[in-house]
N, C-alpha and C positions, 0 to 999 in steps of 0.2 A: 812723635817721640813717645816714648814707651813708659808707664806710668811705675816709679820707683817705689816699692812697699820695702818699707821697715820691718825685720823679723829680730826678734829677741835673739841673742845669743844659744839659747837650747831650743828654738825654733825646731820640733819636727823629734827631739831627742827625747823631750820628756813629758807629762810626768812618766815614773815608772815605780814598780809597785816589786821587788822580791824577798818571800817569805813573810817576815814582818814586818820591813823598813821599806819607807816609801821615799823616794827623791822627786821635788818637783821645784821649777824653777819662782822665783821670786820676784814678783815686780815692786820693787822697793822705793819706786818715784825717782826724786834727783839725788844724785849721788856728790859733796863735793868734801874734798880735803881743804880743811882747816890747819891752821900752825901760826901757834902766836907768836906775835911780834915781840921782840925782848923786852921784859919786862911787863907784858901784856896779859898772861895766864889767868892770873889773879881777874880782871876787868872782863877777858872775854868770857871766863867762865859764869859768870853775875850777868854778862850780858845772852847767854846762851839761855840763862836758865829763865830769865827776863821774858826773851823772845821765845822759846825753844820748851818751855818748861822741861827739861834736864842739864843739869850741871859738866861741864870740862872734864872726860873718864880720866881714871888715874891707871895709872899704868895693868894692863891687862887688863881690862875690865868696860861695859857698854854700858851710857846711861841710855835711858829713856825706854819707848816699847816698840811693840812694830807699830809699823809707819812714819813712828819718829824716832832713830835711834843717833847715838854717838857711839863709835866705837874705837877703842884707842888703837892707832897704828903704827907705832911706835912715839920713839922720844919728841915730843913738841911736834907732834902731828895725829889728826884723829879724823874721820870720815862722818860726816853729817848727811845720813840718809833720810829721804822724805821730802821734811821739807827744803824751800830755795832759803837759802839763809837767810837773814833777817838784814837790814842797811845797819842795827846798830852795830852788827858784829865786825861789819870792814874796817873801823877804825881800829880796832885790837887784832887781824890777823891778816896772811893772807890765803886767800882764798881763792880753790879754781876748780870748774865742773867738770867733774870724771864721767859722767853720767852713763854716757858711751863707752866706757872701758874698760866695766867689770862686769863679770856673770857672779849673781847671787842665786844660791839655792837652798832648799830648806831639805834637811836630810832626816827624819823622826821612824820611830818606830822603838817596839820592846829591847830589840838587837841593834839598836842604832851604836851602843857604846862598843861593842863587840866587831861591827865594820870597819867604823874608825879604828880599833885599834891595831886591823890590818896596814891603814895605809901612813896614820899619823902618828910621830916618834913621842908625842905628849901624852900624858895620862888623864886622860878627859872621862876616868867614872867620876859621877857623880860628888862622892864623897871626899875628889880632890879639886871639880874644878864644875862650880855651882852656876845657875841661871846668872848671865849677867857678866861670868867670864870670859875672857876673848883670849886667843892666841893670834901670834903671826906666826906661824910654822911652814914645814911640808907638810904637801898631802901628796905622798907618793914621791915624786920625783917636782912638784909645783910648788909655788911658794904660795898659803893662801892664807887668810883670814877665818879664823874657826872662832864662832863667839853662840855660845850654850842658851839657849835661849825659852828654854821649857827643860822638864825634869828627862822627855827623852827625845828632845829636839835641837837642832844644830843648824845655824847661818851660817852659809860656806862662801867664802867668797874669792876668786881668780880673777886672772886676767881673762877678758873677752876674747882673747885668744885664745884661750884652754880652754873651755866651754866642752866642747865633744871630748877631749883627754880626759876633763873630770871626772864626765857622764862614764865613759868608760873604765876607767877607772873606779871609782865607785860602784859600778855597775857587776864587776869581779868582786869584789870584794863582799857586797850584798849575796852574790852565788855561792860564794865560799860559805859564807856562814849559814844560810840555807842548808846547804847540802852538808853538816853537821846534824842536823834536824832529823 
């Protein structure tokens, strides 16, 4: 039998480099979605920041840094990237590993705000939406996770299904504002 390798989601796609802005994929450890039990919020957040040293994000918004982040995903649910979560947290939520079913990438550069705002209907300059905020938006026609993570850098994150849509995707839109240049 024939021996089964594992390839990332942009396996073969990225990185990639145009004009200013670079896109390159992300390996961000375990991936899992958190959502607290009612009445829980309060305890898991004490117990996150406990285990976790970052606090329960509040709506739009990622605690922690890379390698360990929180990011809010909507209402009573948030994505704990990095690490495997902690045993104290399973009494306060519940909890299941996505690990496999998102493509994260990190999207930077001078024109990074100027690509995005080809493809996402948010207003992600700076001066509206700072290191540390998160959207759940489109990107393009995808539903993704955009959370600002440096003054000209962006966490993207899709279904592992869109992976090459992204790249493409983005990848226009990087040409476009190039060729302004």
């Amino acid at each position: 039998m024939g021996k089964l390798i594992a390839n990332t989601p942009c396996d073969g796609l990225l990185p990639l480099t145009v004009g200013s802005v670079t896109l390159s994929e992300e390996d961000v450890g375990a991936i899992h979605s958190i959502s607290p039990l009612n009445g829980k919020q309060k305890a898991l957040s004490e117990a996150l920041k406990a285990a976790h040293g970052m606090a329960y994000p509040s709506a739009n918004r990622a605690t922690g840094k890379a390698g360990d982040r929180a990011i809010w995903f909507g209402p009573s649910h948030v994505m704990l990237m990095g690490p495997a979560p902690d045993v104290t947290l399973f009494g306060n939520a519940a909890i299941v590993d996505q690990s496999d079913a998102w493509t994260v990438v990190r999207v930077n550069g001078a024109e990074v705000e100027d690509v995005l705002a080809r493809v996402v209907p948010v207003d992600l300059r700076l001066s509206q939406f700072k290191r540390g905020h998160t959207a759940r938006t489109l990107l393009f026609h995808m539903t993704a996770s955009i959370t600002r993570v440096g003054e000209n850098a962006f966490q993207i994150m899709v279904f592992r299904s869109m992976a090459e849509t992204l790249v493409h995707d983005l990848k226009r839109a990087m040409e476009g504002v190039a060729a302004r240049g």
